[in-house]
N, C-alpha and C positions, 0 to 999 in steps of 0.2 A: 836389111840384110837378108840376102834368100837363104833357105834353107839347104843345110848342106846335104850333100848324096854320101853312098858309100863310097868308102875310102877304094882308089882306084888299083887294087894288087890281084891284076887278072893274072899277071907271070907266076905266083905262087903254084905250086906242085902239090904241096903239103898241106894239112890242116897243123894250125898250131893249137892244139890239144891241149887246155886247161884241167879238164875231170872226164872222164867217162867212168857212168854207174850204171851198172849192167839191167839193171831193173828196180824202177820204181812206179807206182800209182799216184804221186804228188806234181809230176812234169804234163801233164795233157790227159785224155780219155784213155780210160784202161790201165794194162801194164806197158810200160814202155821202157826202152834205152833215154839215157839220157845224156849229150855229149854238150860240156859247155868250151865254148874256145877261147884262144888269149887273145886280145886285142878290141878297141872300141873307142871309134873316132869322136864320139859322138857325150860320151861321159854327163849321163845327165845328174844334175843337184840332188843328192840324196840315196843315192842308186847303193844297193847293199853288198854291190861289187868291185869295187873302184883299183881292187889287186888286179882286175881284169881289163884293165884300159890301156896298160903299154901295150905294144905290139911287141918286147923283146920277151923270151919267155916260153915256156908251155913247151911241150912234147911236140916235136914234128914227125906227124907219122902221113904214112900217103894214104893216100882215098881208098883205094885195094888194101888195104890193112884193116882199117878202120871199117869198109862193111864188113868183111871176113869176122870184126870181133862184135858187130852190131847182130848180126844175123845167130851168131855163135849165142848170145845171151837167151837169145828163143823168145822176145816178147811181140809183143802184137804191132810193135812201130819206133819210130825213133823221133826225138825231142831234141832239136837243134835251139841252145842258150846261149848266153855270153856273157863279158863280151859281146860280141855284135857278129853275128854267122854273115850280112852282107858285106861285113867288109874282108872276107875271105869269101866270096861267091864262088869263084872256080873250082876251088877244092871242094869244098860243103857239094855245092852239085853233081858232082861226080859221087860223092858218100851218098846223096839223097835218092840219086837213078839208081845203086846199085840196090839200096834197102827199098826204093818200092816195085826193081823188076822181080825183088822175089816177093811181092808179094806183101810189103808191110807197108803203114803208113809210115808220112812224115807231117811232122807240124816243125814249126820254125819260129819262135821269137824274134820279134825285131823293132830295135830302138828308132827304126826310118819310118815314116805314116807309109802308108800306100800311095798315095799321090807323089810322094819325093820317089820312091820306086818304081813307078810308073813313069816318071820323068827320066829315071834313068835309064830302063830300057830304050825311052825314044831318039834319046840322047846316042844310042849302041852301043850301050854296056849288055851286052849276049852274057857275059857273066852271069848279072843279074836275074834275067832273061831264065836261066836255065834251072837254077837256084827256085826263082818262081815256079818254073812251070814241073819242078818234080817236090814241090811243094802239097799236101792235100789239105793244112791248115793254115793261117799265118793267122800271128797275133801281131798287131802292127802300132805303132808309137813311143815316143818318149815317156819313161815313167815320169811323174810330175807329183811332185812329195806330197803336195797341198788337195790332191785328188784323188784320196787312197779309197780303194772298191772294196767294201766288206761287203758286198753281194755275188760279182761273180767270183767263180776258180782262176786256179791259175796265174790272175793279172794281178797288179800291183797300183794300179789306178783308174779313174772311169773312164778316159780318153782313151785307150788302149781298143783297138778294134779286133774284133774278130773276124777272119773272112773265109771262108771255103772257097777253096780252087778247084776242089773236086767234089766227087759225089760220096767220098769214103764216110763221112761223118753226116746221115740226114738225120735233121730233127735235132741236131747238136746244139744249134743255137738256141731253139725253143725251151730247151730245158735249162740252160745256164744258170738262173736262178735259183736252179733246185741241187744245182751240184756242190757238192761243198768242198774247201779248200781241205789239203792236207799238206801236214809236216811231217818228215821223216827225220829221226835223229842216229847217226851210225855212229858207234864207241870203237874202236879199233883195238888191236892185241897191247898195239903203245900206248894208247888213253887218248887218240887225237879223235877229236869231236866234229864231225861231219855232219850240216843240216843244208837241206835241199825241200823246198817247197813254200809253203807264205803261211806266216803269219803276220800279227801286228807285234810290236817288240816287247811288250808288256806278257804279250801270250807265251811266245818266246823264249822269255826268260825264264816265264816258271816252269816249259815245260824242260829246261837245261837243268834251271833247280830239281827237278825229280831225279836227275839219273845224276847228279851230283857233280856239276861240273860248270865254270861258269861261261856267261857268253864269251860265243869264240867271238875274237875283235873282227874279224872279216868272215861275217857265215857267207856261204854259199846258198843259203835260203833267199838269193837273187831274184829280186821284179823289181826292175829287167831292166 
């Protein structure tokens, strides 16, 4: 069976907006936006998000909204999660041009390797295409349960590649070893428990048991 491409919704206008967190240090290098979306053709075995695999769902907001509020956060770039950002390429790209004409990065999580997305630009998905090329990070793979990274950031297993499309991040790869993962945990005025970043689930847990609250059944501490 060949491997599938992204889901083909180049007519979408809209990104379907799962989370947007105005800044955190736990989604890529630095301070960043972090925007994860609804939908994900691709649903791999174990994945920490699986509320995120319908396509029905999530905030529809347009790409001129969405950098207006990216840009507004003031951080150094934006973190495209999911969900799956290629299977909404057309919007996501337009969000990605807008945050790096001013001037910020993008990185971009994604459950397709490189090769299946290279397959599809040649195939003429321009969607794609565009998405890549306003791209200045990509992490690229299915997460794969049985393969979990407790050495680099960021990923959630060792198959998971990292690539540079641009020159924004040098010497990035070279230090990966030395960068270390984080978890953010956010309590809200109602007691709803928000966590975004990696751990292992044992780590996880106890760092929920400190601020008194037990695992959410579906964290948003997604890889990927």
């Amino acid at each position: 069976m060949s491997e599938p491409g992204p889901a083909p919704r180049r007519g979408a206008e809209t990104v379907a907006l799962a989370r947007f967190l105005p800044a955190t240090r736990a989604e890529g290098p630095g301070e960043r936006t972090a925007i994860w979306v609804q939908g994900c053709a691709i649903r791999c075995p174990g994945c920490f998000n699986p509320h995120l695999w319908s396509f029905r769902g999530g905030e529809q907001v347009a790409p001129a909204d969405l950098v207006r509020r990216v840009l507004a956060a003031g951080t150094e770039g934006l973190t495209l999660l999911g969900g799956e950002p290629f299977d909404q390429a057309a919007p996501l790209a337009e969000v990605a041009i807008g945050v790096r004409d001013a001037g910020r990065s993008v990185m971009t999580f994604t459950g397709y390797t490189r090769s299946r997305l290279t397959a599809a630009v040649d195939a003429g998905r321009d969607d794609v295409a565009a998405l890549l090329a306003a791209t200045d990070l990509l992490v690229a793979g299915p997460f794969e349960a049985d393969r979990i990274d407790t050495k680099r950031p960021w990923v959630g297993s060792t198959n998971q590649e990292f690539v540079l499309l641009s020159d924004r991040f040098p010497g990035l790869l070279d230090g990966l070893s030395g960068s270390p993962d984080r978890v953010e945990i956010t309590v809200d005025a109602t007691g709803r428990v928000e966590v975004n970043g990696w751990a292992e689930v044992a780590a996880l847990d106890e760092l929920l048991a400190m601020v008194g609250r037990p695992p959410p059944r579906r964290p948003s501490a997604a890889r990927r």
